[in-house]
C-alpha positions as CSV (number, residue, x, y, z in Angstrom):
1,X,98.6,61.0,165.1
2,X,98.5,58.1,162.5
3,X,96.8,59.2,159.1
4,X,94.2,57.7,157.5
5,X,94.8,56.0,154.2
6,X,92.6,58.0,152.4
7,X,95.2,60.4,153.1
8,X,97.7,59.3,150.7
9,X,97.8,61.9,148.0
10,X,99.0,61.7,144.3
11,X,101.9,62.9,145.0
12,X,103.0,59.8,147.3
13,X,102.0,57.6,144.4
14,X,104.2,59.4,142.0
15,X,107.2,59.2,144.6
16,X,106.6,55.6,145.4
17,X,106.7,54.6,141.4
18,X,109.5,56.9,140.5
19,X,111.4,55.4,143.5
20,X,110.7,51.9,142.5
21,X,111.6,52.1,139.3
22,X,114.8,53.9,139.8
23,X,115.8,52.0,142.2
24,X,117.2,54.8,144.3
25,X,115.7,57.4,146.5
26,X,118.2,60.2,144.9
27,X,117.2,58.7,141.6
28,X,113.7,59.4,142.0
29,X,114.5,63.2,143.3
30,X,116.5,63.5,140.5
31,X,114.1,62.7,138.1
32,X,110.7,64.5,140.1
33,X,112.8,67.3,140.4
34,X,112.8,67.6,144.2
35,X,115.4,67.2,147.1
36,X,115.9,63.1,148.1
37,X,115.1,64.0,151.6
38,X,111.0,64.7,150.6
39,X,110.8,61.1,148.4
40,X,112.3,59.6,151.0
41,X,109.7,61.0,154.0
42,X,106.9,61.0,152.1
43,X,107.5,57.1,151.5
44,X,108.2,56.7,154.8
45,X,104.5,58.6,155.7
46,X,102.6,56.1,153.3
47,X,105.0,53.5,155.0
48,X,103.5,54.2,158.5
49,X,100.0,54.6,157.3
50,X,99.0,51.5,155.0
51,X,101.8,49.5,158.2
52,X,104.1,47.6,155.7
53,X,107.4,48.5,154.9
54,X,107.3,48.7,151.0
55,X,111.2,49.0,150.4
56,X,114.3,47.2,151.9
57,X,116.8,50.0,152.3
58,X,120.5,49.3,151.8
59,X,123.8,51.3,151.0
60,X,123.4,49.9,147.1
61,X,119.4,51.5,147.0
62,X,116.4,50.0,147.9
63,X,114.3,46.7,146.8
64,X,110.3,46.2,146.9
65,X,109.4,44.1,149.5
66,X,106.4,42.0,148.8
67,X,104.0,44.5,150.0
68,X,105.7,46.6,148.0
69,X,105.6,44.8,144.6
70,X,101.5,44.7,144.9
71,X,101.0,48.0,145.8
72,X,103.1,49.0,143.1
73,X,100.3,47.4,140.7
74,X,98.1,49.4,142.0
75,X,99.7,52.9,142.5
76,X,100.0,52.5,138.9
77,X,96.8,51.6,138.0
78,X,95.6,54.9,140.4
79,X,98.1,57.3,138.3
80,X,96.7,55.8,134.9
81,X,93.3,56.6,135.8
82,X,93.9,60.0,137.0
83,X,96.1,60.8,134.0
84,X,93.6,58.8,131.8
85,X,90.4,60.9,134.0
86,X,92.6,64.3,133.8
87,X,93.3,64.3,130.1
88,X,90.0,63.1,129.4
89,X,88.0,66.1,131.3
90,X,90.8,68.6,129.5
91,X,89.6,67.5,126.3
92,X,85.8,68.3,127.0
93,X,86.9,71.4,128.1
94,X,88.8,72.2,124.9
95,X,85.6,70.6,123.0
96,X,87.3,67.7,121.6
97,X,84.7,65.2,122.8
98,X,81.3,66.0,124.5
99,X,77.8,66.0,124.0
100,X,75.4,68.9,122.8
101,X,71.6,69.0,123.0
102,X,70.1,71.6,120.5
103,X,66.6,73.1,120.1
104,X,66.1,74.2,116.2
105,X,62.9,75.4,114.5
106,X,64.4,76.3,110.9
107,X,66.0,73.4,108.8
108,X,69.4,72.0,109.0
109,X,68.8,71.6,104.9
110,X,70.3,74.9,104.0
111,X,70.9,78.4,105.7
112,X,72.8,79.2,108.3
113,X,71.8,76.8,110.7
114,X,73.5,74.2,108.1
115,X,76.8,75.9,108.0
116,X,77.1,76.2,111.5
117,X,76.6,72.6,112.2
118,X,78.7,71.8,109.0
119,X,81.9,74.0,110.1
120,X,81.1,72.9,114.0
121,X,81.1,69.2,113.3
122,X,84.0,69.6,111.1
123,X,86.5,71.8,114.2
124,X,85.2,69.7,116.5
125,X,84.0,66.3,115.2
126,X,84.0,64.5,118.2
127,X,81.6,66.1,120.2
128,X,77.7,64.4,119.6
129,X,75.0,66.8,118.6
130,X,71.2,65.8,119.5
131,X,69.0,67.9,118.1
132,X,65.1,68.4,119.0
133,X,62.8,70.5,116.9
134,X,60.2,72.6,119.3
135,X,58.2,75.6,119.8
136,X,60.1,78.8,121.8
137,X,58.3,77.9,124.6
138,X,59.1,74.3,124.6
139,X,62.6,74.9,124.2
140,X,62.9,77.6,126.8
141,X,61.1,74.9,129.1
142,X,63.7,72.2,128.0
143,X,66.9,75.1,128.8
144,X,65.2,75.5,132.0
145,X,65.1,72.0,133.0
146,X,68.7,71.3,131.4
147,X,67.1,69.3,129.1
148,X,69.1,71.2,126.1
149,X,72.2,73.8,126.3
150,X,70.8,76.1,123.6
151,X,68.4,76.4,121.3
152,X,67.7,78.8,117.9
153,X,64.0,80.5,117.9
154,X,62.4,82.5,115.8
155,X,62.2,86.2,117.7
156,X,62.6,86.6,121.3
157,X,59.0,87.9,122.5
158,X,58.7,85.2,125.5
159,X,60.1,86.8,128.7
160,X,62.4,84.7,129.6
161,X,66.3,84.9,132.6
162,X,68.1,83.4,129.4
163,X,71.1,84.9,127.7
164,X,69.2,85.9,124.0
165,X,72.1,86.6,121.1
166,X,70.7,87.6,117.6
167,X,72.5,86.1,114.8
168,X,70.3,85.9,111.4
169,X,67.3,87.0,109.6
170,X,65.8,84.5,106.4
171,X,63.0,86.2,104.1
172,X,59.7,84.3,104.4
173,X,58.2,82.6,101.6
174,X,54.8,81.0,100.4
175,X,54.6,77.1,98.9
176,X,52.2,77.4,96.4
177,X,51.0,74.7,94.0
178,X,52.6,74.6,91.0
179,X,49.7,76.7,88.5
180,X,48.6,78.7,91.4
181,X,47.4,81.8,90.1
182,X,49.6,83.5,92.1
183,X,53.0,81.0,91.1
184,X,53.1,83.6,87.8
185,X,54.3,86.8,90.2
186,X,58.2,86.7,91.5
187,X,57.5,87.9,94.6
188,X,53.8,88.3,96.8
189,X,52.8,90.5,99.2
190,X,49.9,89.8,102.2
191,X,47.6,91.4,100.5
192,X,47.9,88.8,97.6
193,X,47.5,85.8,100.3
194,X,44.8,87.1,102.1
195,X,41.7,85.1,100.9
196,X,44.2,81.7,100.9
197,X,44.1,78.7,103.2
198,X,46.7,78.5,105.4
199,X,48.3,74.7,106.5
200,X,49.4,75.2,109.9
201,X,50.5,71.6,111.8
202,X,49.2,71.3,115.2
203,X,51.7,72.0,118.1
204,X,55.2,72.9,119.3
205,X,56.6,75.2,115.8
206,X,53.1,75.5,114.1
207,X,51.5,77.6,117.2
208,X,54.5,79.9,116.3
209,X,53.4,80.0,112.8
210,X,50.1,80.5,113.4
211,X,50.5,82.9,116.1
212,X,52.9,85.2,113.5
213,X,50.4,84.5,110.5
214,X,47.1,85.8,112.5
215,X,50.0,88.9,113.9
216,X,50.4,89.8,110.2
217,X,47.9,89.4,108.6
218,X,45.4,91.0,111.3
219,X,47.3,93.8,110.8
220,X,46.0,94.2,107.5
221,X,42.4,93.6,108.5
222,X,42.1,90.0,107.3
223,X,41.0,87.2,109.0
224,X,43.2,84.2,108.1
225,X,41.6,81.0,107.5
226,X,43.9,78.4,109.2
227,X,44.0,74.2,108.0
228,X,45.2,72.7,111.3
229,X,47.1,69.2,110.8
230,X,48.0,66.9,112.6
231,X,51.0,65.7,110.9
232,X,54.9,67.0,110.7
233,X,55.6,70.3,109.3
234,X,57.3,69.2,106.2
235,X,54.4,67.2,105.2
236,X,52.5,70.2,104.1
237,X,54.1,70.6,101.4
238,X,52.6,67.0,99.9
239,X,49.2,68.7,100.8
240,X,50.4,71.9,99.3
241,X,51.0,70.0,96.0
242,X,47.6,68.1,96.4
243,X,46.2,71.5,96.4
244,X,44.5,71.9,100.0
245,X,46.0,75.1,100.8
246,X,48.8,77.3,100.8
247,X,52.5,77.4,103.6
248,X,54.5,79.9,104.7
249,X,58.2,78.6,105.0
250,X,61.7,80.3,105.9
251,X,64.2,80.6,103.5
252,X,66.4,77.5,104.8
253,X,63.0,75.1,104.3
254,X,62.8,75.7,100.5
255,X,65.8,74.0,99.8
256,X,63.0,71.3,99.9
257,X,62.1,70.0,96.6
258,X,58.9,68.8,96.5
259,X,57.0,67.9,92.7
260,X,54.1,70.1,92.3
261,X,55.5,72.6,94.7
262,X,56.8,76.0,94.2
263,X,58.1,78.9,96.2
264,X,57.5,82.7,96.1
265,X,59.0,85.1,98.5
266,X,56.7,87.7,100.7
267,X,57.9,90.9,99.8
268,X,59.6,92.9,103.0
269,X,59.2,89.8,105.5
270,X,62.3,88.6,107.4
271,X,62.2,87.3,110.5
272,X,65.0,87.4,113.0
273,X,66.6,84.1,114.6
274,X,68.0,84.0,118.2
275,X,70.5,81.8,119.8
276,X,69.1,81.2,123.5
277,X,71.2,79.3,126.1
278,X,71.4,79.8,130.2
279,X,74.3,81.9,131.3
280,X,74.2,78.9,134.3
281,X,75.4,76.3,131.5
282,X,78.9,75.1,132.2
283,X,79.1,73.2,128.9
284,X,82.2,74.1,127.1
285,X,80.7,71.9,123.9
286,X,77.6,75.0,124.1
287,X,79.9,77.7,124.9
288,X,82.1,76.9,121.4
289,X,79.3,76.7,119.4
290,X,77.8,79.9,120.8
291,X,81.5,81.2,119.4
292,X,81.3,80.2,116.5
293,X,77.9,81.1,115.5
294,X,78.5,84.4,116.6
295,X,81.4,84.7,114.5
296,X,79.8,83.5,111.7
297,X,77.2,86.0,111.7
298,X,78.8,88.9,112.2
299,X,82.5,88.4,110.7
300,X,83.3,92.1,110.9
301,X,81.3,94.1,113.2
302,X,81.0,94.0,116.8
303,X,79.2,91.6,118.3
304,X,75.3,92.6,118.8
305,X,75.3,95.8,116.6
306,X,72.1,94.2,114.4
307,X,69.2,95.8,115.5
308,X,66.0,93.6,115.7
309,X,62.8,94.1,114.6
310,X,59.5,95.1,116.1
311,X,58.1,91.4,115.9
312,X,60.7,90.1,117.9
313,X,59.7,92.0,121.2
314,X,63.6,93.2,121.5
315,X,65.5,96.4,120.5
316,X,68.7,94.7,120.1
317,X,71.1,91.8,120.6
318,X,72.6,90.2,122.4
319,X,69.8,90.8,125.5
320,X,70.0,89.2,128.5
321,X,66.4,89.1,130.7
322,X,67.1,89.0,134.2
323,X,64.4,86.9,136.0
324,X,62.8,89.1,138.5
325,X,62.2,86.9,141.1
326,X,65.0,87.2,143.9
């Protein structure tokens, strides 16, 4: 039964161009490594299946026959883009080249978000980061939809089938106006912001913020009086300066230098950061990073030996949620 030509396999290519460019059917096995009988059947197969002879055989070797010489051209071209295709997806695999998509809510100014990205890009500088900022909720949405491979939020309270590794905690501070009354003490407590106004921005990471603000300080018996604006989180701190109210940042967002602002940590008050990504992700680009910022935060201890804190909704990391439906 006569095979189709889709039948030809690489192999049969790599037969065909060995044996025309040695010249030699016992050439060719010599140099693949295999016995001259299987270069010479296997030719003879693709032979009988495109129907053109593509060698004159004689007791000196064998020629290309016209056939021959164009589907030479284009056996080679078929082997190029298979080695070309092979040794590109190899390379994506090893993290060489890809493409990321990451969900952040702290800064890439300082902390240890930064010297993730900075040791990342510089092991693996050809893979292309995008990077969207984003409440928990939007970014377990945008892991769900495939929209991102991982993202870092603040806790891990929102149930959620993801794979949830702990990997760092920043202190939480206040921006203050510079002559505050409160810029003369080196550290506050929430007692001392109680009666201040608090600039909260409207959406995705400010809902976070003021959903842990009205957490802590309700806890104290205070009812928080929240400034809600409409414009990007950062730009408080212009409206801090000007006065209108107070901001509670993280650690890596008051590397920020902003005239007329000042920062004052709130004594006791760390919040834990997560790494989320879907155990279904198949990017090898995530699954490095994931490596590395595991290793950077725990350089001598077992992975997932920090314990986390009651405000994150978790008693340790890494946790993994299964999603109860079936």
């Amino acid at each position: 039964m006569r095979r189709s030509l889709f039948d030809i396999e690489v192999r049969d290519l790599r037969y065909f161009t060995a044996a025309a460019d040695a010249g030699s059917f016992r050439k060719a096995a010599a140099a693949l490594g295999v016995q001259e009988f299987s270069v010479s059947r296997r030719i003879r197969d693709v032979e009988s299946q495109i129907g053109a002879s593509l060698f004159v055989r004689h007791s000196g070797g064998i020629n290309l026959t016209m056939a021959g010489q164009r589907f030479l051209h284009r056996a080679c071209l078929a082997l190029d883009h298979i080695r070309d295709g092979a040794a590109e997806v190899a390379a994506i695999g090893r993290s060489e080249v890809g493409h990321l998509s990451v969900g952040l809510f702290s800064s890439l100014a300082s902390g240890f978000v930064s010297k993730l990205f900075a040791a990342y890009d510089n092991k693996y500088p050809n893979v292309e980061v995008k990077f969207s900022e984003g409440s928990a909720a939007h970014h377990l949405l945008s892991i769900d939809r495939s929209h991102i491979d991982l993202a870092f939020t603040i806790g891990n309270r929102q149930p959620h089938p993801y794979d949830a590794h702990q990997l760092w905690r920043e202190n939480v501070f206040a921006a203050l106006w510079d002559g505050h009354p409160l810029s003369t003490k080196s550290e506050l407590s929430w007692s001392d912001l109680a009666h201040e106004s608090f600039l909260v921005c409207s959406g995705g990471p400010g809902d976070e913020v003021l959903d842990y603000l009205s957490l802590r300080l309700c806890q104290m018996g205070h009812r928080p009086r929240f400034l809600i604006q409409s414009i990007e989180r950062y730009s408080l701190l212009t409206l801090v300066a000007l006065r209108r109210g107070v901001a509670p940042m993280l650690e890596s967002e008051t590397a920020v230098s902003i005239p007329g602002v000042v920062y004052r940590p709130i004594a006791g008050e760390r919040l834990p950061f997560f790494a989320i990504a879907s155990p279904r992700n198949d990017n090898p680009a995530a699954r490095t990073l994931l490596s590395l910022a595991r290793t950077m935060a725990h350089p001598s201890a077992p992975f997932g030996t920090t314990p986390a804190s009651d405000l994150d909704g978790s008693n340790a990391a890494p946790l993994r949620m299964r999603d109860p439906s079936p």
